[in-house]
C-alpha positions as CSV (number, residue, x, y, z in Angstrom):
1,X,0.0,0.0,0.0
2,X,2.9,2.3,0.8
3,X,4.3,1.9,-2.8
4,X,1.0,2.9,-4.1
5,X,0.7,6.0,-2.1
6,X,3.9,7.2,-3.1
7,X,6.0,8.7,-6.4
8,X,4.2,8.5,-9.7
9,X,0.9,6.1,-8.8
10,X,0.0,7.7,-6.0
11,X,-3.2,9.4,-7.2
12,X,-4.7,5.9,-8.0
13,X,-3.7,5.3,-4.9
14,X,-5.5,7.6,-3.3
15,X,-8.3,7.4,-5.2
16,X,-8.6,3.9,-4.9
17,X,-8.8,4.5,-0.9
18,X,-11.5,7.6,-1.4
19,X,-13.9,5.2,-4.1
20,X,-13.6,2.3,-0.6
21,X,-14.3,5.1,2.0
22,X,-17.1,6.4,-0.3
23,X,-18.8,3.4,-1.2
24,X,-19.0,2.1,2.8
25,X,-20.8,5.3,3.5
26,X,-22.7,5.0,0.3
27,X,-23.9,1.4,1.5
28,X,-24.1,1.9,5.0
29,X,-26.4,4.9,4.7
30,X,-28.1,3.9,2.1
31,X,-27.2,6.6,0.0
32,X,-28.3,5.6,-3.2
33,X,-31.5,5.0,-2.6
34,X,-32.1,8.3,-0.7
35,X,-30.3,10.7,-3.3
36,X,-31.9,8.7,-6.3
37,X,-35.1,9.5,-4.4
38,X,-34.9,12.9,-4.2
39,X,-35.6,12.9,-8.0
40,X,-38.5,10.4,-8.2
41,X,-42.1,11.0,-8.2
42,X,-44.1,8.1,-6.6
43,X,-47.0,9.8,-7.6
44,X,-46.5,10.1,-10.8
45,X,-44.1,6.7,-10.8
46,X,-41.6,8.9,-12.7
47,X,-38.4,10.7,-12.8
48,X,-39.7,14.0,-14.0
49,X,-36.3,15.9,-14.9
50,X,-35.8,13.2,-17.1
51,X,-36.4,15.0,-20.1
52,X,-35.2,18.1,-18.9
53,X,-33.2,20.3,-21.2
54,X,-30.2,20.3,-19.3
55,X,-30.3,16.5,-18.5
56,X,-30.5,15.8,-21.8
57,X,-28.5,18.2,-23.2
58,X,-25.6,16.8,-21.1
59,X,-26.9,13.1,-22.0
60,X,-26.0,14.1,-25.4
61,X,-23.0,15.4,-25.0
62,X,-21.0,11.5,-24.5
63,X,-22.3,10.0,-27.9
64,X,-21.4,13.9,-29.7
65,X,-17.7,13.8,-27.8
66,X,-17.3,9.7,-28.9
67,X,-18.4,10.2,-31.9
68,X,-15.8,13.2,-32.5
69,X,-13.2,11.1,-30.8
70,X,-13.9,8.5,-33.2
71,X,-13.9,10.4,-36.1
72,X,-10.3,12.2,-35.0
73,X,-8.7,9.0,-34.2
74,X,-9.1,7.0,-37.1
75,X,-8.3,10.8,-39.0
76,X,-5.3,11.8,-37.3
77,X,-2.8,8.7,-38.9
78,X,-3.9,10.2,-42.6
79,X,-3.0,13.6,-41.5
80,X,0.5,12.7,-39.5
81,X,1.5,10.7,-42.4
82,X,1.4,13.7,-44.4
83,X,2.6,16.5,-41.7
84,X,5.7,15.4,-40.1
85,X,5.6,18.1,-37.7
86,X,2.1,16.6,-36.2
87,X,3.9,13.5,-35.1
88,X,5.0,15.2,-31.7
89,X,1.6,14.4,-30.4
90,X,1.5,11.0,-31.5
91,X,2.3,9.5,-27.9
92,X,-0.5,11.7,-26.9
93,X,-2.7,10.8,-29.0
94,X,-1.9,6.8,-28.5
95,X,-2.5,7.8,-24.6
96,X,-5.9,9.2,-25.2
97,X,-7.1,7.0,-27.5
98,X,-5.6,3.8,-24.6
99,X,-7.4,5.8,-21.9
100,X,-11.2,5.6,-23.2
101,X,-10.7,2.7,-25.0
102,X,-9.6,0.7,-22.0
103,X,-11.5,2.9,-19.2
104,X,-15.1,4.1,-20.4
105,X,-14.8,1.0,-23.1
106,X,-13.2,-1.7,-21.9
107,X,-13.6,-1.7,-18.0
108,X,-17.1,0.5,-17.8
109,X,-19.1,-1.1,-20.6
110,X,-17.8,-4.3,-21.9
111,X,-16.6,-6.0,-19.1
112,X,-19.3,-4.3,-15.9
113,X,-22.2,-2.2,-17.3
114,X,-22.9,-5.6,-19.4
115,X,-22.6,-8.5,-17.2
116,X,-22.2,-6.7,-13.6
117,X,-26.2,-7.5,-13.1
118,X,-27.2,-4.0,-11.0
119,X,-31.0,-2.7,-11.8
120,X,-31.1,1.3,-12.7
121,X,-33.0,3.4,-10.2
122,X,-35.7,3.5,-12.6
123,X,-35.8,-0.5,-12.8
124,X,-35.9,-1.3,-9.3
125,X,-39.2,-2.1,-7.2
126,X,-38.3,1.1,-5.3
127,X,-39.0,3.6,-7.5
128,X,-41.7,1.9,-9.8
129,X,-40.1,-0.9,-11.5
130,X,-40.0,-4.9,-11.0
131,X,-36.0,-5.6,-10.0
132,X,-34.9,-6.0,-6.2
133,X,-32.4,-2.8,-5.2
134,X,-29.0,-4.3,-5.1
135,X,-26.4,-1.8,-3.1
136,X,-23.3,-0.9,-4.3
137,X,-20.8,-3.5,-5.3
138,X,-23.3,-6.0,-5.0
139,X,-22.8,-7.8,-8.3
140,X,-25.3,-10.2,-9.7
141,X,-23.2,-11.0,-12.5
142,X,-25.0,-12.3,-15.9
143,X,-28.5,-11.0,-14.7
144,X,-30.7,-8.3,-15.8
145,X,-29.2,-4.4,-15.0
146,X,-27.1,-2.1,-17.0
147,X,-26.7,0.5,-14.0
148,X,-23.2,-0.7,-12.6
149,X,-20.9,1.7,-13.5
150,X,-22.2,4.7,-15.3
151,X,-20.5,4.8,-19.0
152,X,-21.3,8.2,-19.5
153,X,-20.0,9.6,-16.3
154,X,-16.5,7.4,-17.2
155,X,-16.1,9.5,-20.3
156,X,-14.9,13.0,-19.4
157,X,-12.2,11.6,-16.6
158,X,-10.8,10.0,-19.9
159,X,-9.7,13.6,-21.6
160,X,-7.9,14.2,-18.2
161,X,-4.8,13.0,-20.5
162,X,-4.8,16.1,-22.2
163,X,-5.0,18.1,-19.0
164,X,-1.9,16.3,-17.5
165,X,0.2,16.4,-20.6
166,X,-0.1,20.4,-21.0
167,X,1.2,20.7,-17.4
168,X,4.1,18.3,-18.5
169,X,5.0,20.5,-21.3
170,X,4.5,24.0,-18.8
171,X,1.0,25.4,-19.9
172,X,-0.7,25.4,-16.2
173,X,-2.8,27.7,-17.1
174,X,-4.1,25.7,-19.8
175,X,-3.7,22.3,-17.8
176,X,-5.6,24.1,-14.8
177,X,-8.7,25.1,-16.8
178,X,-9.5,21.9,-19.1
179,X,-9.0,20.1,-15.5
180,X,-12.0,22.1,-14.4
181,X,-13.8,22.1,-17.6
182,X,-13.6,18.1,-17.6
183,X,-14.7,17.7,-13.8
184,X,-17.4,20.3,-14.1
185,X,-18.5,17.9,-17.3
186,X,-18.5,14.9,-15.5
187,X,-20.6,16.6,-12.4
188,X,-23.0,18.1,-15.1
189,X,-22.9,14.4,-16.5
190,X,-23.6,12.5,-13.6
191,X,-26.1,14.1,-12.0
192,X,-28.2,14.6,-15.3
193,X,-28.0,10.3,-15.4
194,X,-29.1,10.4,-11.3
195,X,-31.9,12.8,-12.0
196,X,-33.0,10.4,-14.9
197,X,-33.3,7.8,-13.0
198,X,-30.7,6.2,-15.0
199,X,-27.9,5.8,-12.4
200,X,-27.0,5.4,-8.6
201,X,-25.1,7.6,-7.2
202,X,-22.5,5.0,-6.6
203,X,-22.5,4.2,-10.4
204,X,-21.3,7.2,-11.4
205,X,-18.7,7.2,-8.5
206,X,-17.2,4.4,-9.7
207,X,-17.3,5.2,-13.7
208,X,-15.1,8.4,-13.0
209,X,-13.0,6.0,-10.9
210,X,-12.4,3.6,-13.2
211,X,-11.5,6.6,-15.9
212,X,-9.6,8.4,-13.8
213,X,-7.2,5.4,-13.1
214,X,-7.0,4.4,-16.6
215,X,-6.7,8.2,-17.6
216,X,-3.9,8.5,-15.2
217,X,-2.0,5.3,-15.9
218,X,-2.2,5.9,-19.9
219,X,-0.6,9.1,-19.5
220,X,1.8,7.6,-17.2
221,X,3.1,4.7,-19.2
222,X,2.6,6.2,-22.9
223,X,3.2,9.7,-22.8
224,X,5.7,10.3,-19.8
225,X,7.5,7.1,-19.7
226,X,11.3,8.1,-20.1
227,X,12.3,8.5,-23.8
């Protein structure tokens, strides 16, 4: 533990002990249920912000920023093959493309959001649908439940590689602001998916978790590893 607390690992180090800490006092005060309730209508049997503008503006915004990504990525070879000069970034690029691809793609969606087995908010006998509540980190793997961990709250921590490589190469003032831009994103995320009814609390916890590690570990092993 003291290895990972120290030098170049230890923020996934100390995230991995804050995601622990969080999820105890998520389970043991049955946070998710309370927070996801504070959104639900029993009346109605409805999340009514659902189809807010904001919540789905900010929906919207993961499948418009993949779908960008996508198109950049399979771009940018064509473009560095031609402009020499572009290939400075090409570790960067290689470290962003690593980061989603193996955090909000990889870990989030392929391997937990499809076979973790944890019922939405909106699916669970709580708030109007037919699945049992199952806390956080209780797995029910192969079963019915998309909601374990959020794959549109993973995405933003993913871009955090851009954010740590322009304070490698000096621009903190640059490195500073996307850093808040990208955390303000994945707040403005993750709360239009728990206001939708879409995602626990503890979901979305864990998908910026998950990114962040990846994020950080990417940009630690591709684009700052010693030349």
């Amino acid at each position: 533990m003291n290895n990972m607390l120290q030098g170049k690992y230890a923020p996934v180090g100390v995230a991995t002990i804050v995601i622990l800490l969080l999820s105890a006092a998520i389970r043991l005060l049955n946070l998710d249920l309370l927070v996801s309730g504070l959104f639900y209508d029993a009346a109605g049997n409805t999340f009514p912000l659902k189809d807010n503008l904001l919540t789905v503006f900010f929906y919207n915004t993961i499948p418009w920023a993949v779908t960008g990504s996508l198109l950049f990525f399979l771009a940018y070879p064509f473009v560095a093959y031609f402009k020499r000069p572009v290939r400075k970034y090409n570790r960067l690029v290689l470290a962003l493309f690593l980061s989603l691809l193996i955090g909000p793609g990889l870990i989030v969606n392929s391997i937990f959001k499809d076979n973790f087995g944890r019922p939405r908010p909106s699916q669970s006998i709580e708030f109007g649908g037919t699945e049992p509540h199952r806390a956080v980190l209780e797995a029910n793997w192969g079963n019915k439940g998309p909601s374990f961990p959020s794959g549109h709250a993973a995405t933003p921590l993913a871009f955090l590689v851009l954010a740590l490589a322009a304070r490698r190469r000096g621009y903190k003032t640059l490195a500073t602001n996307l850093t808040y831009a990208l955390v303000f994103w994945y707040v403005a995320v993750s709360l239009a998916r728990i206001v939708a009814g879409g995602h626990h609390l503890s979901d979305v916890v864990w998908g910026g978790y998950f990114s962040f590690v990846c994020a950080w570990l990417s940009y630690q092993w591709i684009y700052n590893r010693t030349k």
